[in-house]
N, C-alpha and C positions, 0 to 999 in steps of 0.2 A: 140125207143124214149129215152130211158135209157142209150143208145149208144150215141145219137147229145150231151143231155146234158151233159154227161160227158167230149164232146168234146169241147162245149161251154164255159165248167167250166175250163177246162187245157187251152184254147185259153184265157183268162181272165185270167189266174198267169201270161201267159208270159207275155201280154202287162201289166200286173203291175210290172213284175220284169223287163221290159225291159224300161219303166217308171223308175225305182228306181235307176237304174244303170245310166241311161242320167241324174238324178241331180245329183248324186254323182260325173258323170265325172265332171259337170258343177261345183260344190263345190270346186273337189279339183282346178278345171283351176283357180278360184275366188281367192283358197288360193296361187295359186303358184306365180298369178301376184302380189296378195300384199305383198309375204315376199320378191321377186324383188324390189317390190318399196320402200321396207324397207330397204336391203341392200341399193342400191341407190342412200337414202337418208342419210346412216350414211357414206357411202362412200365419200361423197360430204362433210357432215358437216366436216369429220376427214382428209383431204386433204390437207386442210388451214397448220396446226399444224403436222404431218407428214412428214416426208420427206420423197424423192422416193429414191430407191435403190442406186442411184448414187452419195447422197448427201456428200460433206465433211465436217466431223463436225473440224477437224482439220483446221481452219481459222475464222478468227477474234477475238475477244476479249469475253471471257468465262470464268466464275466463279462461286461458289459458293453463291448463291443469299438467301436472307433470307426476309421473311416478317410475321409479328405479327398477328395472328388469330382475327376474329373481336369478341369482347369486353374479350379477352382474353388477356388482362388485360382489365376489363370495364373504361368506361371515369370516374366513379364517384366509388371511392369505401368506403363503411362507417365504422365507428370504428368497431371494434369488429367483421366483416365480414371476411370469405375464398378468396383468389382471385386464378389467375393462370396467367403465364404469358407464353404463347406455342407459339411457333417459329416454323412454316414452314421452313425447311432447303433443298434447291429443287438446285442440281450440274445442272449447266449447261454447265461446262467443257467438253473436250473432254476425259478429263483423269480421272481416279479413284483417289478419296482421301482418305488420309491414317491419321489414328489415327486424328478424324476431334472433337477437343474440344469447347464445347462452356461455357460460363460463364455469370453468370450476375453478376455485380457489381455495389456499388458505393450507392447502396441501404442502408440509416438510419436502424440500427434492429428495432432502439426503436420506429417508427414507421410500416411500414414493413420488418417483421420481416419472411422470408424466411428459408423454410424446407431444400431445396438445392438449391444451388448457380452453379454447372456445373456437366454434362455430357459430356460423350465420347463417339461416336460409330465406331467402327474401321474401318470401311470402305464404304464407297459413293462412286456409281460407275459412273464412266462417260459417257456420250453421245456416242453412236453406233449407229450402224445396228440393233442390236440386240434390244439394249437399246437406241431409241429415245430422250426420254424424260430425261435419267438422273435418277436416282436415288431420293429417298425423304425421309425425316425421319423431324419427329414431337420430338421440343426438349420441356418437359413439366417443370415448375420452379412454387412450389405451397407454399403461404403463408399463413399469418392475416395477419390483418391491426389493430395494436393495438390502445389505444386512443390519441386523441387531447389533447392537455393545455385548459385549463378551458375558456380561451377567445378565444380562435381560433375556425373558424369557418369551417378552409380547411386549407389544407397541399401539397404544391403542390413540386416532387422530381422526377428529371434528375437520369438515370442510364445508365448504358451501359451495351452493349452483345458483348462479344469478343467471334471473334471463328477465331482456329489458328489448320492448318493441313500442310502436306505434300504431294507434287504431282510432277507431272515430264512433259514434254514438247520436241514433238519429232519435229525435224526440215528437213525437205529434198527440193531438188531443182535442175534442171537441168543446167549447169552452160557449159560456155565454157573456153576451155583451147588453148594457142598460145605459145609453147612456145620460136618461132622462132617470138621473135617483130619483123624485119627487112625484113623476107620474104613477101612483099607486094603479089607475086605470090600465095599465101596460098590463096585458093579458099572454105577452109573449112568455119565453124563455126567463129561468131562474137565477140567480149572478151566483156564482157560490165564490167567495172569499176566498177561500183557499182549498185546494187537492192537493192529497197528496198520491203519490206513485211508487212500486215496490221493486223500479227498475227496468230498463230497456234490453237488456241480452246481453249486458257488459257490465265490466267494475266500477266503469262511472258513472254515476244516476243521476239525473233528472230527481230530486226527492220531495220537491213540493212546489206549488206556483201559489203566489198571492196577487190575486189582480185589484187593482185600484183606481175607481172613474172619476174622473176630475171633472166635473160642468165645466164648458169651454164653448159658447157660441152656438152654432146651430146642433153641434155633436157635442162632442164631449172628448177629452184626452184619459188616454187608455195608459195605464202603468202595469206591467207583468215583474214580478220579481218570482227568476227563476231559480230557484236553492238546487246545487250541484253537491254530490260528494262522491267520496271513494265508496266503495261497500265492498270491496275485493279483498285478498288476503293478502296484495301485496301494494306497493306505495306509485302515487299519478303525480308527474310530474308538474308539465306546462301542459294545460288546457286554451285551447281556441275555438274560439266562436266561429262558425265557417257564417250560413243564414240561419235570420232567421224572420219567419213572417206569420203575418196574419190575415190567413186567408192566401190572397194573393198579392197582398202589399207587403212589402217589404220593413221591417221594424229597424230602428236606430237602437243598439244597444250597447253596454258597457259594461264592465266588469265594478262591482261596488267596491271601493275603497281603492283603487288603483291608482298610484301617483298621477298628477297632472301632467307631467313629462314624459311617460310612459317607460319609466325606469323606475326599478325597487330603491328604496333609500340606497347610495351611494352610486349610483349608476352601472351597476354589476352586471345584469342583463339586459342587453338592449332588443333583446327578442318580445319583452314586458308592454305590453301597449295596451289601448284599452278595451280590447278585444282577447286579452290572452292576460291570461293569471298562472302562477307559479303554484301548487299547492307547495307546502313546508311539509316536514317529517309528521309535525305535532300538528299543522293547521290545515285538513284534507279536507278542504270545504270550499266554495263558493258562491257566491250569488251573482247572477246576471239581470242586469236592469233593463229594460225596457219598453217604449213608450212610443207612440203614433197617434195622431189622430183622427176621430172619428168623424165621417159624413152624417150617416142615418143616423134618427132620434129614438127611433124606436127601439127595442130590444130585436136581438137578433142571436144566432147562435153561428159560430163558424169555427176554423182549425187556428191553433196556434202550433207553427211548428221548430222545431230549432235543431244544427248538427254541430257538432263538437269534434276535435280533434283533439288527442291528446297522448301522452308522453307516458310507459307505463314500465315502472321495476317489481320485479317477484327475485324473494329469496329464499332459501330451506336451507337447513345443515341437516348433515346424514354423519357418519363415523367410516373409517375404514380399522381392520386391527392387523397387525402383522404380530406371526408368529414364528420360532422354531421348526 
């Protein structure tokens, strides 16, 4: 008798352990479909904003974008009150920015009167694989708000946020070469005269090449004019040519219209050479000229590529109002 019960009793753990163990598989199957459906669903929400592996951030028109935290500066600020004024700084270029300063001006002390006026932070990285989104940095500008005139009730003042950096701009493209115009029989590649482009990932573009074959001996001499301009929202200063080639040769090029001295009329900048153009307020434009020449007779297709450096200001006004 002493003998069943005890069989009784070990027959009763296992079906409770064998019980314990079918909810615990059941628990974890419960957990493993909801962390599924968790990825899922972040998968799905982060899609939109993501790009997939193949994306090029080198096209269109990309820059440094700036927008003002909410009530950071608030709408109403009162005498004698702290304020702050933070600036979201979010690259959305494809290239890093160098030594990126910003500044606030234009601000009365005698009413807001400002602890610092600019910041610098050396470097913002640009749009990747790596780095999707760009780089971000928080510029903070913290004052008082001292007081009104005795009859005034509000105080209302315009300032501005200048931020001026340095970036570069890589340009490539497959181009075709003829340098036999005459051989109608050339069953190669097509010359197209001119492309144009809707931009590389930055404010300065590449915005059309016109190429021109020169009959010259067993090849031929190659002219590229390459059309540069602003398409940003804010002004390019000094632009330089870093390379530029075709193929794997190296090309001779120059800036069109550049003094022979390599100074602007009066000799004001001698940074001016003829690899480096000035853009003006009014004249955001450039052409870059260049020319090599050709071995093969034949038509052929190959890269023409080019990088730029250059010099770059953004400005916005905002308001701040002082009140009672």
């Amino acid at each position: 008798m002493n003998w069943l019960m005890r069989r009784g009793r070990m027959r009763g753990h296992f079906v409770v352990w064998g019980l314990l163990k079918i909810n615990l598989w059941k628990m974890n199957l419960v957990r493993g479909f909801f962390l599924v459906g968790v990825l899922v669903f972040i998968a799905g929400c982060g899609s939109s904003e993501l790009p997939n592996a193949t994306h090029n951030f080198k096209e269109g028109i990309s820059e440094l974008q700036f927008q003002v935290l909410p009530n950071a500066p608030p709408d109403r600020i009162y005498q004698g009150s702290g304020f702050k004024i933070i600036l979201e700084g979010e690259n959305r270029a494809a290239y890093d920015l160098q030594q990126v300063d910003v500044k606030v001006v234009g601000l009365d002390q005698k009413y807001f009167a400002l602890s610092n006026t600019e910041q610098t932070v050396p470097q913002l990285m640009g749009r990747s694989l790596a780095n999707p989104l760009g780089d971000k940095e928080y510029f903070e500008f913290s004052g008082v708000a001292n007081q009104l005139f005795e009859n005034a009730n509000e105080y209302g003042a315009n300032y501005f946020v200048k931020a001026s950096y340095r970036s570069k701009m890589d340009f490539a493209d497959t181009i075709c070469l003829n340098p036999n115009l005459y051989d109608v029989y050339d069953s190669g590649c097509k010359v197209e005269t001119r492309k144009s482009y809707g931009g590389q990932g930055a404010p300065l573009a590449v915005t059309d090449i016109e190429e021109i074959m020169y009959p010259s001996g067993a090849g031929g001499e190659a002219e590229f004019r390459i059309h540069i301009a602003n398409r940003g929202q804010g002004r390019v200063g000094v632009v330089t040519v870093g390379k530029a080639q075709l193929g794997n040769e190296e090309l001779t090029c120059e800036f069109k219209g550049q003094p022979s001295n390599g100074l602007l009329p009066g000799g004001e900048d001698t940074r001016i050479t003829l690899k480096t153009v000035r853009f003006t307020e009014n004249v955001q434009e450039g052409v870059l000229v260049c020319k090599t020449f050709l071995k093969d007779s034949r038509s052929y297709t190959t890269t023409l590529s080019a990088d730029f450096g250059y010099e770059y200001e953004w400005k916005r006004q905002f308001s701040l109002r002082l009140v009672r």
